[in-house]
Each structure stands twice: as structure tokens, then as C-alpha cells.
C-alpha positions as CSV (number, residue, x, y, z in Angstrom):
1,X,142.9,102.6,85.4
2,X,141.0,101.1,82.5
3,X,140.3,103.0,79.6
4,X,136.9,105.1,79.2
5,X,134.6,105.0,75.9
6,X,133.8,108.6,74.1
7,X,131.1,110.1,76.2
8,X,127.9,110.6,74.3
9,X,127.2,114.0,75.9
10,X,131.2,115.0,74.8
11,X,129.8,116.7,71.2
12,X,132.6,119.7,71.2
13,X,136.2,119.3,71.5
14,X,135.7,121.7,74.9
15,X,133.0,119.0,76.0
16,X,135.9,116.3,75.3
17,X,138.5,118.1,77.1
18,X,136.7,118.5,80.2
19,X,135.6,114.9,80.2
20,X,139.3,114.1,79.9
21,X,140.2,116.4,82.9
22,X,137.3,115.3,85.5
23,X,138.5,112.2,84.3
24,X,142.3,112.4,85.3
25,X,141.5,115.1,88.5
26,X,138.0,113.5,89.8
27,X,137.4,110.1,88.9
28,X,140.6,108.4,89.3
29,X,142.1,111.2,91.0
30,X,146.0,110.7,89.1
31,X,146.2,114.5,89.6
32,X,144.9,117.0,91.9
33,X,142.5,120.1,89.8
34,X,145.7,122.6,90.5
35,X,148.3,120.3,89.6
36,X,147.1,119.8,86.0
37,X,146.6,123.0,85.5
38,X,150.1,123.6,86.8
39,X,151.6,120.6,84.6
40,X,149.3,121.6,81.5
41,X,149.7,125.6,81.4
42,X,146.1,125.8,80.8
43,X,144.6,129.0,83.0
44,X,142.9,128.2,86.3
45,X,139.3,127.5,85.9
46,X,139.4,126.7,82.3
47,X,137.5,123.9,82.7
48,X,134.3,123.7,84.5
49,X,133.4,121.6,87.6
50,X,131.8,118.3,87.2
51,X,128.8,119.5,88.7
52,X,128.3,122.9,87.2
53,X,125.6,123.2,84.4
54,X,127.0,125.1,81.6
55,X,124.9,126.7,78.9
56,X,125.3,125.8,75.1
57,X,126.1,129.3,74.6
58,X,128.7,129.9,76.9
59,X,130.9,126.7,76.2
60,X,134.8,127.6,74.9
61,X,135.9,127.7,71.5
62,X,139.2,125.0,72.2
63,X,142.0,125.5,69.6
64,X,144.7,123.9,68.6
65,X,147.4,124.7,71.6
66,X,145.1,123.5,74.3
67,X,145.3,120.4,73.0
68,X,148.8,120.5,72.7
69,X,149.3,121.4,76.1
70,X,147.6,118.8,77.4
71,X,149.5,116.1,75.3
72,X,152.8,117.3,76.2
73,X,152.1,115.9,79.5
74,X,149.9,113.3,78.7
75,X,151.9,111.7,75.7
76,X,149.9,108.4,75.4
77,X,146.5,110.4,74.8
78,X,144.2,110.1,72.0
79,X,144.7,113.1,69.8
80,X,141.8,111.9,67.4
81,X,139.7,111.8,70.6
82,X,139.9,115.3,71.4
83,X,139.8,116.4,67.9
84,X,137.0,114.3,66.8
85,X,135.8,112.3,69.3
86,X,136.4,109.0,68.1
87,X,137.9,106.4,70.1
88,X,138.5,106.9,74.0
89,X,141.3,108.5,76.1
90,X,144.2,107.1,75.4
91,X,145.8,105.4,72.3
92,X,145.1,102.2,73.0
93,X,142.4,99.9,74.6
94,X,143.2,99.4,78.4
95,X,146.1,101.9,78.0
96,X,146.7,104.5,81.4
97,X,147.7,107.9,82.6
98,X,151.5,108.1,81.9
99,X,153.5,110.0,84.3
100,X,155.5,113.0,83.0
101,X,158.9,112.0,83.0
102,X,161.0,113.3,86.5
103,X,163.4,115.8,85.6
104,X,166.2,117.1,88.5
105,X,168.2,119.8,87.6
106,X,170.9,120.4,89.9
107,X,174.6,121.3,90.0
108,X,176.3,118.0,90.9
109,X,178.4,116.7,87.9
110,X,178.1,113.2,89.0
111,X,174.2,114.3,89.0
112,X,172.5,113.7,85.4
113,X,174.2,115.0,81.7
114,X,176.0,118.5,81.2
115,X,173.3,121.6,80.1
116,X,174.9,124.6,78.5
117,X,172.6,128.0,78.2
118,X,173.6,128.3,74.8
119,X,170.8,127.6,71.5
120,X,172.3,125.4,69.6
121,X,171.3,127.4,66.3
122,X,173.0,130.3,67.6
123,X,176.9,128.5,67.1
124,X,176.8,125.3,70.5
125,X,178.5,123.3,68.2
126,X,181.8,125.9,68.4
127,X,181.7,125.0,72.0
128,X,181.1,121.6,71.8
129,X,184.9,120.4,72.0
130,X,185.6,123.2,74.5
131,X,187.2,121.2,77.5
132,X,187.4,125.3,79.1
133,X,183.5,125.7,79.2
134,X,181.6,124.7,81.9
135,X,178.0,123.7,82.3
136,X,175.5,125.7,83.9
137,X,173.7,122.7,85.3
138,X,173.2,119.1,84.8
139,X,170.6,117.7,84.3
140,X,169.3,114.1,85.6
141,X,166.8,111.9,83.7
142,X,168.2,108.3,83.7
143,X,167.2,107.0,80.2
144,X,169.1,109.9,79.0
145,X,172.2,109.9,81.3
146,X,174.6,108.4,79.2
147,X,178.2,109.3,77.5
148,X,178.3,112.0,75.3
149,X,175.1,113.4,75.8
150,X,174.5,117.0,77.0
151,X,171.6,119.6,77.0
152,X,171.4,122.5,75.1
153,X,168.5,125.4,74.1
154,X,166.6,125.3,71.1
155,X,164.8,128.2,69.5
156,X,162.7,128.1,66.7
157,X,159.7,126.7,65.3
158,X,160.1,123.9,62.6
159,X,159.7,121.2,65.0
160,X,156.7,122.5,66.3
161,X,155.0,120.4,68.0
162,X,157.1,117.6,68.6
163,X,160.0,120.1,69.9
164,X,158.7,123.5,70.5
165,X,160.9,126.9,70.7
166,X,162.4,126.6,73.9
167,X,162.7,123.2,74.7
168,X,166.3,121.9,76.0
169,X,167.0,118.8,73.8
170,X,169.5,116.1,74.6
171,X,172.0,115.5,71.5
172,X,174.9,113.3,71.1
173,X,177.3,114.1,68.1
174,X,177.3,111.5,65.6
175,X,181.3,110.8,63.9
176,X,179.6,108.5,60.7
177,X,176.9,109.5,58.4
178,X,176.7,106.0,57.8
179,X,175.5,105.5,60.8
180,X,172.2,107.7,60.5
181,X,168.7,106.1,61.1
182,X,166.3,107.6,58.7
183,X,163.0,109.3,60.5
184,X,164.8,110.3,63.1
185,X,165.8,113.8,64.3
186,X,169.0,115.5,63.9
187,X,170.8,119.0,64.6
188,X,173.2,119.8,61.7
189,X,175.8,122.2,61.3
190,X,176.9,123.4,57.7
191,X,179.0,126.0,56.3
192,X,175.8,128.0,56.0
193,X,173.5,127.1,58.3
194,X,172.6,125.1,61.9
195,X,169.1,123.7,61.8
196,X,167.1,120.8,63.6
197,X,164.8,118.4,61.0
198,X,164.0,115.1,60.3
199,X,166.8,113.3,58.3
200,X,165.5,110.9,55.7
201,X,166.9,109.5,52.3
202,X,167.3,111.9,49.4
203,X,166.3,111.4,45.6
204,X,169.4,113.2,45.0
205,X,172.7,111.1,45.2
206,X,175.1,111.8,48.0
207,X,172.6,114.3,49.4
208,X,170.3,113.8,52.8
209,X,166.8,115.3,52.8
210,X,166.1,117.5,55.6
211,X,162.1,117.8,56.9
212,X,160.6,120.0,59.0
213,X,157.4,118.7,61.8
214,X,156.1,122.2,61.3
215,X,154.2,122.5,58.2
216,X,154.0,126.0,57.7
217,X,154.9,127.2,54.1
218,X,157.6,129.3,55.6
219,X,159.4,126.3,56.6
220,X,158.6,124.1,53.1
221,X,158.3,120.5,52.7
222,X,162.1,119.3,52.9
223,X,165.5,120.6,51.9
224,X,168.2,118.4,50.6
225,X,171.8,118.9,51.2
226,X,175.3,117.6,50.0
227,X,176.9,115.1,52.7
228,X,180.0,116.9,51.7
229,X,178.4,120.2,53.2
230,X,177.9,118.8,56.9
231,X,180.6,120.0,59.2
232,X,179.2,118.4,62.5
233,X,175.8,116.3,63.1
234,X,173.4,115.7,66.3
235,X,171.4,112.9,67.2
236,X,168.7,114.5,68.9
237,X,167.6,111.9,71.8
238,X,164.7,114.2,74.0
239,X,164.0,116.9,74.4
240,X,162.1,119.0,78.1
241,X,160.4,122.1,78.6
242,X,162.1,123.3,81.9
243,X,162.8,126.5,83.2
């Protein structure tokens, strides 16, 4: 599939949408019209069919979580595209569709990485070491089938987008702080809190400064911390939306 120029006729973010999805279901046919739906969470019908005139008054207000849906299973599209129409599809020129990653959930330990139900802000890290708890599932996606990685729940919305209240993320306790790479994400347990964020350096000394994605003012703009506070730390490597 090569990549498409911004349509002229595409002059609301609704118009852009729909281009996108005859785009994906019609012209190069990567998905069938119920399947993104299905993959998307966007309501049957929501867009129109290619040949149906639609009046200027009638056209959909899109907000901001319809766009989101859509790149949460299109990860390599062009965000500025549907927000304001410059560039085309995807990120880059000649890029493609990229499939949503195939996640098996089964019961078979030799089957994928350990998931526990339990949200990890609501004490996973107590059970962590717990030879006696078992998993409810595992759960198979090969990048992420490696030692010391399981699944848990996350609730909450400070990651929003990039992890959203929900989501099952794939962590791997980390021993060293040393060994921390600044920008990424981390779950980490303190005396007083558990709490997922971005991890990068702090003006403070022997501090680490904690971001959140979401910028709501409820949330802030970061949080530092005393190394000497952290009782256990997270790499967070993925996270799904399953079941």
C-alpha cells in the first residue's frame, strides 16, 4: 500500500476520518467495514458509505476519543492528519497499515508470560515474590515473552493516552536504579504510594522526577521523589487492552 496525499474535499476532521476508513475498508480492503469497527470501538455506521452524499449540515462533530480509537489500532497513523489535515495517512511517506499486534490468552504456562487479575496500584507488588499465587492466565505475545515479565491491571488515568485505565501492562522489576533509562515508563512502589509515570532526571539531588502523559491539572506536571523512598520499581514494557 503506498501512502495517499490529504484529500482536498477532507476539510473536517469527520471528512478526514472517513477518508481514512474507505481507505483501510474499501480501497485496499486491509479490513473488512465490521472488523474496524470491531477493532476501533467506534459505533456501527459511524461513518458513511463511500457513495452516500452527506449534507454539510448533517456531518459529525469528531472529538478527541475517536481519534484515539482509531490510533490505538492503527499506531503508525498520522495524528496531525486527522487533526489538521496536513500530511497523509500515516507517519511517514510510503509507510503502511500496521497490523494490531496478535494477542493469545490462554491457560498453558509454557503458553506466553504469567497475568495476575490484580491492579497493580491496588498492592501487585505484595504479591510479586509470592511463589503460592497462581496466575489467572498467560498471556502470549512473543516480543514480550521473556523472563521476568508478567501481566498485571492498571487503573487510572495519568497515562492517558499512551496507557489508558484498564489496560494490562507487561512490567519487569528492575534490582538497580542505576540502571534506569530516562523517558521511559515505570511502576513504582513507595512507602506512600504506587503510581505509573515517566521517570526522568531530577533538578533535585538523589531524587527522580516522576511525569504524568495525562496533562490534566489534577495530575500536575511532575513529582520528584527521594531514591531512598522507592521500595520496589517496574519497567513497564507494553501494555493491551484485552478483555
Amino acid at each position: 500500500m503506498k501512502n495517499v496525499p490529504n484529500v482536498t474535499l477532507a476539510t473536517t476532521a469527520y471528512d478526514r476520518l472517513n477518508a481514512f476508513f474507505e481507505y483501510i475498508t474499501k480501497q485496499q480492503k486491509v479490513m473488512r467495514v465490521d472488523e474496524f469497527y470491531k477493532a476501533t470501538g467506534i459505533a456501527n455506521g459511524y461513518f458513511r458509505a463511500g457513495n452516500k452524499k452527506v449534507s454539510e449540515g448533517s456531518r459529525k462533530d469528531v472529538n478527541v476519543g475517536t481519534i484515539q480509537k482509531v490510533l490505538k489500532v492503527f499506531s503508525n497513523a498520522n495524528l496531525e492528519y486527522f487533526i489538521c489535515g496536513n500530511g497523509g495517512y500515516f507517519l511517514e511517506e510510503g509507510q503502511t497499515y500496521q497490523k494490531k499486534k496478535v494477542v493469545v490468552v490462554s491457560d498453558n504456562p509454557q503458553s506466553g508470560r504469567p497475568y495476575y487479575n490484580v491492579d497493580f496500584l491496588g498492592g501487585f507488588d505484595e504479591l510479586f515474590n509470592d511463589q503460592t499465587i497462581t496466575p489467572t492466565s498467560y498471556i502470549n505475545i512473543p516480543e514480550y515473552n521473556k523472563e521476568n515479565y508478567v501481566w498485571v491491571n492498571l487503573t487510572g488515568h495519568s497515562m492517558h493516552p499512551v496507557i489508558q485505565s484498564g489496560d494490562k501492562i507487561c512490567i519487569c522489576e528492575i534490582k538497580d536504579v542505576s540502571s534506569i533509562i530516562f523517558g521511559e515508563i515505570y511502576a513504582i512502589v513507595t512507602e506512600e504510594m504506587r503510581t505509573v509515570k515517566y521517570v526522568t532526571r531530577s533538578e533535585q539531588k538523589d531524587c527522580l522526577r516522576l511525569v504524568p502523559e495525562n496533562k490534566s491539572p489534577r495530575y500536575g506536571d511532575y513529582q520528584d521523589i527521594p531514591l531512598s523512598n522507592i521500595r520496589k520499581m517496574f519497567r513497564v514494557v507494553g501494555s493491551v487492552h484485552l478483555f
